[in-house]
N, CA, C and O atoms as CSV, one atom per row, in Angstrom:
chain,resi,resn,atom,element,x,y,z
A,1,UNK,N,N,176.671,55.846,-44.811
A,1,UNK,CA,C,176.039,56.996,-44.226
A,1,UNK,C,C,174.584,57.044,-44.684
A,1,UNK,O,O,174.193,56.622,-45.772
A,2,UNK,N,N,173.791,57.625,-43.700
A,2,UNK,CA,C,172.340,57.432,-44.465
A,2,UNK,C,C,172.153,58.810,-45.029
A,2,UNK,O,O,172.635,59.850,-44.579
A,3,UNK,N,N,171.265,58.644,-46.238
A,3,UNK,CA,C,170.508,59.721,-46.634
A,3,UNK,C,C,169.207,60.493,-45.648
A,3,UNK,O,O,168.417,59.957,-44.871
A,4,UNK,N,N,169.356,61.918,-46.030
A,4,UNK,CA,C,168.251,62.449,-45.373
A,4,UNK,C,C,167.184,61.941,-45.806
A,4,UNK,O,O,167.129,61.145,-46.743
A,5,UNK,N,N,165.869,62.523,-44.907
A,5,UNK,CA,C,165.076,61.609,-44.987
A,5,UNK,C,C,164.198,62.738,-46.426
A,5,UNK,O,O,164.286,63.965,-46.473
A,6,UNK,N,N,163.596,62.053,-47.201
A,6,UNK,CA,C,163.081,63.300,-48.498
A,6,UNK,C,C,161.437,63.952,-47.499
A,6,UNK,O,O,160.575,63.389,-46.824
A,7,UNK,N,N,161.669,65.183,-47.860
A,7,UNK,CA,C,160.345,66.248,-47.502
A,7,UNK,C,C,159.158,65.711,-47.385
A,7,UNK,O,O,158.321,65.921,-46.507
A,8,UNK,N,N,159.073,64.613,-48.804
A,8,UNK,CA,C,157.790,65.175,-49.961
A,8,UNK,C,C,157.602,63.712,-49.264
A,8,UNK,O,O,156.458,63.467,-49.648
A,9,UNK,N,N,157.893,62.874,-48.685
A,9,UNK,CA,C,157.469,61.336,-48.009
A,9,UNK,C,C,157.089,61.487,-47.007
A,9,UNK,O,O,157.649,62.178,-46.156
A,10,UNK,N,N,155.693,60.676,-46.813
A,10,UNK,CA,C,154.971,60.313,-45.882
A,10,UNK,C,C,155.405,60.122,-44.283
A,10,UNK,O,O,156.083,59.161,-43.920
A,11,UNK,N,N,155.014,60.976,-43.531
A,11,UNK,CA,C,155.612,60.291,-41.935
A,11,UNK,C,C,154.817,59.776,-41.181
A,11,UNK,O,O,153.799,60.450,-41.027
A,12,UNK,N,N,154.867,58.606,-40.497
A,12,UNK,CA,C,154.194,57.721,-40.029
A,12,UNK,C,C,154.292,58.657,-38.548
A,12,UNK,O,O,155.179,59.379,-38.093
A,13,UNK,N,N,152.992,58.280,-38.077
A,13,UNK,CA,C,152.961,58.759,-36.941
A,13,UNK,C,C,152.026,57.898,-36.005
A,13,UNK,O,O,151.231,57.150,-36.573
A,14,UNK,N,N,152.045,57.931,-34.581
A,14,UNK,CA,C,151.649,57.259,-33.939
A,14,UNK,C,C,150.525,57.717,-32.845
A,14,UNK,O,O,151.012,58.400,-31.944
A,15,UNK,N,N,149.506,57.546,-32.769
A,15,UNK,CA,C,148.329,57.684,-31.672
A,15,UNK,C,C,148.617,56.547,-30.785
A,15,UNK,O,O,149.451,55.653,-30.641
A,16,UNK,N,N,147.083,57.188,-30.036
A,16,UNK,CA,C,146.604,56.295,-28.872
A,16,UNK,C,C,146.384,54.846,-29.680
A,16,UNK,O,O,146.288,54.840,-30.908
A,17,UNK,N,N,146.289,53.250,-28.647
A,17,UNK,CA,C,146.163,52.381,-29.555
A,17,UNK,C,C,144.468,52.536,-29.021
A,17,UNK,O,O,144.048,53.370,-28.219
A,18,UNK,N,N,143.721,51.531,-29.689
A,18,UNK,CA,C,142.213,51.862,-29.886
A,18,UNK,C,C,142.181,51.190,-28.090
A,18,UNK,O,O,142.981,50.670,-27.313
A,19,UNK,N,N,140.746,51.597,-28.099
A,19,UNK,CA,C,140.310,50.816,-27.344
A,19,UNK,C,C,139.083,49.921,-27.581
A,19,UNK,O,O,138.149,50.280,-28.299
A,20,UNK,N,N,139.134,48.633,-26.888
A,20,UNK,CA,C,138.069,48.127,-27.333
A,20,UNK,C,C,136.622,47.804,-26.841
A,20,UNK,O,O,136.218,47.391,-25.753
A,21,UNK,N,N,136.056,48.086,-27.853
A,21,UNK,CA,C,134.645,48.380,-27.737
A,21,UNK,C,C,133.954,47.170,-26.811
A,21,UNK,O,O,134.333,46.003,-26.914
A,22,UNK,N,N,133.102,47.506,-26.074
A,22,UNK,CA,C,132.511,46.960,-25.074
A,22,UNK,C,C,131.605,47.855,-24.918
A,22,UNK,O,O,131.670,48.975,-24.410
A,23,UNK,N,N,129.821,46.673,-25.901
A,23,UNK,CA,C,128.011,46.981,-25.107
A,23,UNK,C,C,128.156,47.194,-23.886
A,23,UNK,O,O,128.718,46.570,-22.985
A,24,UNK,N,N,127.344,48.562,-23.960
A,24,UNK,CA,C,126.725,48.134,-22.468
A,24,UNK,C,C,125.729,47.526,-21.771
A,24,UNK,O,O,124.643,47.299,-22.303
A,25,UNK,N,N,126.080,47.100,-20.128
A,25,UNK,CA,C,124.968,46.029,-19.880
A,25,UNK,C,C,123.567,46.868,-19.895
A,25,UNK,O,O,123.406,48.078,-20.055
A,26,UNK,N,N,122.723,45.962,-19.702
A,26,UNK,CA,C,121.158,46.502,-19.454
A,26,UNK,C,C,121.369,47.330,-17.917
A,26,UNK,O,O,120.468,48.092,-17.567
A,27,UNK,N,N,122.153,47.214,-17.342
A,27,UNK,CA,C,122.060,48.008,-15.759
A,27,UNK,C,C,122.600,48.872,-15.988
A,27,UNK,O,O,122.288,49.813,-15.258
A,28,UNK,N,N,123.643,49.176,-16.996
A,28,UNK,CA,C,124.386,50.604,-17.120
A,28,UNK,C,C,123.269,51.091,-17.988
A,28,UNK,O,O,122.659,52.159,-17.930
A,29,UNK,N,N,123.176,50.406,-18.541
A,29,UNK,CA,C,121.874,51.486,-19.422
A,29,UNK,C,C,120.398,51.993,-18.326
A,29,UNK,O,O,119.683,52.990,-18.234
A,30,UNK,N,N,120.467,51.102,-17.870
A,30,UNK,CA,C,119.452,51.784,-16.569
A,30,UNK,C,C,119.981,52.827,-15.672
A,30,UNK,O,O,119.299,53.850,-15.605
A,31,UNK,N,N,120.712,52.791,-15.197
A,31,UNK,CA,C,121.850,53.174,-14.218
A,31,UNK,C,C,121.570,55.082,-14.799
A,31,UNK,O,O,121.206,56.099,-14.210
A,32,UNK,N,N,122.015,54.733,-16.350
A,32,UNK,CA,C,122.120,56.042,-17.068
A,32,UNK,C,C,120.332,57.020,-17.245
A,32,UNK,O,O,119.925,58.173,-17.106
A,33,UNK,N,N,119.989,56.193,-17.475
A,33,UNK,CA,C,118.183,56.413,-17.551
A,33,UNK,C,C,117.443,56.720,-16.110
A,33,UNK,O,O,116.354,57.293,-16.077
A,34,UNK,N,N,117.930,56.415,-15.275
A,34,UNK,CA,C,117.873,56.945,-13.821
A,34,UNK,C,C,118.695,57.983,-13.070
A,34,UNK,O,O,118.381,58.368,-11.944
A,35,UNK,N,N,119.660,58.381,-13.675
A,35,UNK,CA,C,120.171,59.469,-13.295
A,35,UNK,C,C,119.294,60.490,-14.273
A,35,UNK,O,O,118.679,61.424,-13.760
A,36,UNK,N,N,119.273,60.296,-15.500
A,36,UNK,CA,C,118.465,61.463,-16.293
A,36,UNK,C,C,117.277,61.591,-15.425
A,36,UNK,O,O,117.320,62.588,-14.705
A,37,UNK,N,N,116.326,60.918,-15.311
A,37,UNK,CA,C,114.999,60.705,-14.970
A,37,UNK,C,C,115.126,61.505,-13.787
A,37,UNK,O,O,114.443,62.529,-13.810
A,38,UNK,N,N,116.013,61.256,-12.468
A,38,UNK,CA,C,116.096,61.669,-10.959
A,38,UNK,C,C,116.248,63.000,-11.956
A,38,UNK,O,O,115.166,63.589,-11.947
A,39,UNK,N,N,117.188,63.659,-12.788
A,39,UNK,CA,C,117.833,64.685,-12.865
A,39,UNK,C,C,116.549,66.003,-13.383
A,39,UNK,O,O,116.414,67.176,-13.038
A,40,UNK,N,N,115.716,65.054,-14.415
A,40,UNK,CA,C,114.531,65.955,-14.737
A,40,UNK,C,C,113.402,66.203,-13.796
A,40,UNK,O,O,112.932,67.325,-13.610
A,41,UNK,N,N,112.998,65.153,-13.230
A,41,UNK,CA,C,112.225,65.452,-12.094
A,41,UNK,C,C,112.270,66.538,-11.366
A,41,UNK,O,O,111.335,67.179,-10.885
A,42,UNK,N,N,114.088,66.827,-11.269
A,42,UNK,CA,C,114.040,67.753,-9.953
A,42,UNK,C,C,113.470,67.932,-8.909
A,42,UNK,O,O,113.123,69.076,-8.616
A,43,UNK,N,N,113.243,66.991,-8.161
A,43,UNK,CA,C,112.390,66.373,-6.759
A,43,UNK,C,C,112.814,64.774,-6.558
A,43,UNK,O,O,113.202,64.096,-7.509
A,44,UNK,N,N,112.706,64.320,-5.366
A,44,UNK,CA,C,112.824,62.921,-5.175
A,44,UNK,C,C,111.895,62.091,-5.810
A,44,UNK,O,O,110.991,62.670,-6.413
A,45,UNK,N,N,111.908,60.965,-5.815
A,45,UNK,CA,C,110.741,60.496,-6.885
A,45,UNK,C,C,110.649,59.490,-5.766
A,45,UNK,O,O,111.532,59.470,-4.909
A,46,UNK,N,N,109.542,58.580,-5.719
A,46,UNK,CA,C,109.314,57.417,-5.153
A,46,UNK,C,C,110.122,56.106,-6.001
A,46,UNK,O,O,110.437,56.102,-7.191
A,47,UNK,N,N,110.287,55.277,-5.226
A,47,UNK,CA,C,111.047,53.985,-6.090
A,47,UNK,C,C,110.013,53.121,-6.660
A,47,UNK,O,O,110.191,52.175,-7.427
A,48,UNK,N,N,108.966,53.541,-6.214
A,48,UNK,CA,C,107.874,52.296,-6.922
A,48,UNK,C,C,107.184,53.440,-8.159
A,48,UNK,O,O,106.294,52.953,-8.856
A,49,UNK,N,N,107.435,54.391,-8.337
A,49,UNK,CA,C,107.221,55.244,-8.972
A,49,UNK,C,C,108.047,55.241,-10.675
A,49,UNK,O,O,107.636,55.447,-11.816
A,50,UNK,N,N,109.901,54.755,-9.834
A,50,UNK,CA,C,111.023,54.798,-10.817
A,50,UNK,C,C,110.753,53.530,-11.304
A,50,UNK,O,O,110.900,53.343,-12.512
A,51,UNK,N,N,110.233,52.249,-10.294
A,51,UNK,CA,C,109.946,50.741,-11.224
A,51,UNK,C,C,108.663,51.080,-12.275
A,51,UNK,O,O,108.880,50.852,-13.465
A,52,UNK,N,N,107.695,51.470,-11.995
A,52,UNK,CA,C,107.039,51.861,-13.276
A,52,UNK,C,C,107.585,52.559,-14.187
A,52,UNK,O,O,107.936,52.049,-15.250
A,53,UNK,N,N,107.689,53.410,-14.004
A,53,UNK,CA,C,108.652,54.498,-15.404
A,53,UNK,C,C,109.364,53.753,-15.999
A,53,UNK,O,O,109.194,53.734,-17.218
A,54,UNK,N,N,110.552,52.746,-15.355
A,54,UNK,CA,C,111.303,51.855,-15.897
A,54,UNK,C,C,110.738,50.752,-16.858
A,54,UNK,O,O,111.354,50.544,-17.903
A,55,UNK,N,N,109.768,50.134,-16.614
A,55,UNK,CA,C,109.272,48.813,-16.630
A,55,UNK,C,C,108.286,49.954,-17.598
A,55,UNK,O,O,107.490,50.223,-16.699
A,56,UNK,N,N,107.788,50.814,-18.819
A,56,UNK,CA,C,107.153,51.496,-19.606
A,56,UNK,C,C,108.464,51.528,-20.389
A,56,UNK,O,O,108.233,51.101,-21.520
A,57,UNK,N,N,109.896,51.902,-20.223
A,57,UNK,CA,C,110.635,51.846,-21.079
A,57,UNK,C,C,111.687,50.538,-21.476
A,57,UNK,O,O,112.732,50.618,-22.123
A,58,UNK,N,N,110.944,49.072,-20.755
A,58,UNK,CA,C,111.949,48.042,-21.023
A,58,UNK,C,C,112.473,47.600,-19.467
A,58,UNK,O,O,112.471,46.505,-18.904
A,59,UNK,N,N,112.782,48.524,-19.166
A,59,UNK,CA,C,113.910,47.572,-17.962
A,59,UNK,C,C,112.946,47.052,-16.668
A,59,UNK,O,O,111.888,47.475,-16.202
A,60,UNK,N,N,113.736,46.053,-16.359
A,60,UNK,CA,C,113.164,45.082,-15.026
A,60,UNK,C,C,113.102,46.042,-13.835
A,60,UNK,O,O,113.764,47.057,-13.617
A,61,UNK,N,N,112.115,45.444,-13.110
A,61,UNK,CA,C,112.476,45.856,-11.824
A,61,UNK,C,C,113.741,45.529,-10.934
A,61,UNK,O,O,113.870,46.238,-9.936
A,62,UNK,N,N,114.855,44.384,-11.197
A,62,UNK,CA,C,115.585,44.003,-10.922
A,62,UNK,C,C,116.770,44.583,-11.750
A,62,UNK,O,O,117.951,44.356,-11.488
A,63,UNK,N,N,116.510,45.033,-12.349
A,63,UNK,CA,C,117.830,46.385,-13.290
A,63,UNK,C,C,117.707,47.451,-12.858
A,63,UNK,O,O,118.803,48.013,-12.837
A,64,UNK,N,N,116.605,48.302,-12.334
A,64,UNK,CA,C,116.216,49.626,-11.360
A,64,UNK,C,C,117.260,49.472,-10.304
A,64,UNK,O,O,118.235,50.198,-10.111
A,65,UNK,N,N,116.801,48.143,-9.494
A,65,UNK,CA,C,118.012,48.328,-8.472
A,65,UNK,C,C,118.486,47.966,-8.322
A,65,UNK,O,O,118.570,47.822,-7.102
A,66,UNK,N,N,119.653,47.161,-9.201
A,66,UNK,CA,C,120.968,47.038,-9.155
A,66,UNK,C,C,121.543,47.742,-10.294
A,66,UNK,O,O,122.376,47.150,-10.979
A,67,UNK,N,N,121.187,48.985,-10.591
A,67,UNK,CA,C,121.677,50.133,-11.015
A,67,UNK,C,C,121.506,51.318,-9.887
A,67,UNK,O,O,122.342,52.221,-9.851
A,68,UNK,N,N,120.552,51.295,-9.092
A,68,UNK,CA,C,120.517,52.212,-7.826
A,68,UNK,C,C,121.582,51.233,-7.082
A,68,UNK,O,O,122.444,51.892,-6.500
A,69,UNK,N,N,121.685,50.309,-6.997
A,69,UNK,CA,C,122.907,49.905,-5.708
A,69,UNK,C,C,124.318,50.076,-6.220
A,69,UNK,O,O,125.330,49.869,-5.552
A,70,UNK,N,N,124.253,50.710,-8.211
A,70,UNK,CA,C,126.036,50.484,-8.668
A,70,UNK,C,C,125.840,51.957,-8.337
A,70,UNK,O,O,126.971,52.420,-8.188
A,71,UNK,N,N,124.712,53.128,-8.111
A,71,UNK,CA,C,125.007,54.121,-8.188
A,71,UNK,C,C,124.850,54.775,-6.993
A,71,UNK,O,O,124.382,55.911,-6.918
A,72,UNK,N,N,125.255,54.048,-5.948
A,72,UNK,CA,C,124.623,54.720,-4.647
A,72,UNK,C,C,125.931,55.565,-4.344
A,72,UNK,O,O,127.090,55.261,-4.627
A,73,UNK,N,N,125.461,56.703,-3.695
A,73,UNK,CA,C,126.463,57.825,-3.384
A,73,UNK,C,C,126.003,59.026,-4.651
A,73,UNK,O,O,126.067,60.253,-4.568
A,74,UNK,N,N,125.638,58.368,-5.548
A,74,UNK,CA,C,125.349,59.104,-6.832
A,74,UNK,C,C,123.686,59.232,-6.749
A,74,UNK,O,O,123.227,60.266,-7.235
A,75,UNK,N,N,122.945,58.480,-6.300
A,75,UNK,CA,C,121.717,58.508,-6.110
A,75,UNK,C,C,121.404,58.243,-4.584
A,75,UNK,O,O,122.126,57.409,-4.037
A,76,UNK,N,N,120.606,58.731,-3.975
A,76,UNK,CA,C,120.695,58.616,-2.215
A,76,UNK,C,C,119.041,58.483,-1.821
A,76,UNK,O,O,118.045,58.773,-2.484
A,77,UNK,N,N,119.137,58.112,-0.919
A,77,UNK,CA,C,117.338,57.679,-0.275
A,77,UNK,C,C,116.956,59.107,0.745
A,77,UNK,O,O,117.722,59.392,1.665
A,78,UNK,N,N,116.034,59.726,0.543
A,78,UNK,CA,C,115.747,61.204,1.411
A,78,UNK,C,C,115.142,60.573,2.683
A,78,UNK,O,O,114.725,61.394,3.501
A,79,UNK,N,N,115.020,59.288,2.998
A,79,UNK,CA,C,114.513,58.811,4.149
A,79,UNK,C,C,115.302,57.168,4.630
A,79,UNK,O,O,116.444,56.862,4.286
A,80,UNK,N,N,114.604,56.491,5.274
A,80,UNK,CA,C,115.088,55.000,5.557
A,80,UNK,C,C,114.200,54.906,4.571
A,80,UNK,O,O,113.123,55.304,4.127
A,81,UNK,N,N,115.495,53.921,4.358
A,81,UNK,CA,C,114.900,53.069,2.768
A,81,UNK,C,C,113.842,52.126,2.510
A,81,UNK,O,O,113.543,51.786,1.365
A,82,UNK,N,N,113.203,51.644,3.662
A,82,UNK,CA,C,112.163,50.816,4.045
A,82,UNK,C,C,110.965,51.067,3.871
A,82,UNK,O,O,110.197,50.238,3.384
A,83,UNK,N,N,110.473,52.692,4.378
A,83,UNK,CA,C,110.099,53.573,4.869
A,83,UNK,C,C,109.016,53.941,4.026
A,83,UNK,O,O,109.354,54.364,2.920
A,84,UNK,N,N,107.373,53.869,4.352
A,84,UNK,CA,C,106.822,54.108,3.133
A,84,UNK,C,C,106.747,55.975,2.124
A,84,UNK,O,O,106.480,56.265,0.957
A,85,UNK,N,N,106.978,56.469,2.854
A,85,UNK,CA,C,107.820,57.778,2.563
A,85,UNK,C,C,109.043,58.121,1.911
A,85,UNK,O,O,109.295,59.235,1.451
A,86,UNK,N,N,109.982,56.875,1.883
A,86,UNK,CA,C,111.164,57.233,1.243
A,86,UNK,C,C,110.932,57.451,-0.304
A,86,UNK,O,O,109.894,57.308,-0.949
A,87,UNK,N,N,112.275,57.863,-0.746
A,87,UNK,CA,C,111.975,58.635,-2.357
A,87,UNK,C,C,113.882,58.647,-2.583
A,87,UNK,O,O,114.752,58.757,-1.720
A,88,UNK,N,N,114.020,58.475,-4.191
A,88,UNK,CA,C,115.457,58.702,-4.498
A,88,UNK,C,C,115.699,59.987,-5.091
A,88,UNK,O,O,114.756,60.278,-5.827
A,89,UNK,N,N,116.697,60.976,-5.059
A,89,UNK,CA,C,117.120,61.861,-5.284
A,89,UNK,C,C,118.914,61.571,-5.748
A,89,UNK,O,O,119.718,60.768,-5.274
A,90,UNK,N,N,119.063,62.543,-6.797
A,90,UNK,CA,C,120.105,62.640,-6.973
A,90,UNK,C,C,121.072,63.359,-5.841
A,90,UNK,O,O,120.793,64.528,-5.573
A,91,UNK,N,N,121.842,62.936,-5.370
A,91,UNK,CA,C,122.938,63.435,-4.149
A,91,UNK,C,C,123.402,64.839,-4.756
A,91,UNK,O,O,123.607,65.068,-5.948
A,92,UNK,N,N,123.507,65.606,-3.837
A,92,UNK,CA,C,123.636,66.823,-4.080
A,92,UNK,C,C,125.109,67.519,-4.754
A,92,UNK,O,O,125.994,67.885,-3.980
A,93,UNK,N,N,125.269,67.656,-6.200
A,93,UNK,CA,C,126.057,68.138,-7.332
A,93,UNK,C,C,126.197,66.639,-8.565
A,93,UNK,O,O,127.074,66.295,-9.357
A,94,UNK,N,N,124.798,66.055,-8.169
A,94,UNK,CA,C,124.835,65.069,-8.604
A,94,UNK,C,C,124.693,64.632,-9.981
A,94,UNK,O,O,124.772,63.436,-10.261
């Protein structure tokens, strides 16, 4: 028969198992730095506007937008994207 188990001893208990850690790339880190940036502005900004700002804090012009293309729906063009008028804005509750 077993003995109860004693009070005064340790009970092992069990969590979540970890998860593992994974840098992020240079585009998520842009990705993230362009949503802030659209978010303080509060106005559309020009994109040749966001490649400078970017390219003063490190990132390529080629990390600008392929962090605007992982975040599209999340960031949106207020015109055709071609367009020398167009500008990015955060999508609205964005």
């Amino acid at each position: 028969m077993l003995e109860p188990a004693d009070p005064r001893a340790p009970t092992l208990r069990y969590g979540e198992p970890p998860v593992a850690h994974r840098e992020k790339t240079q585009v998520e880190e842009c990705g993230e730095w362009l949503v802030e940036v659209l978010g303080e502005a509060g106005e559309p900004v020009k994109p040749k506007g966001i490649v400078k700002m970017a390219e003063e804090v490190g990132f390529s012009r080629s990390a600008v937008y392929r962090a605007r293309k992982e975040l599209e729906g999340r960031v949106v063009d207020t015109g055709n994207g071609f367009a020398p008028d167009n500008r990015w804005a955060l999508a609205s509750g964005g």
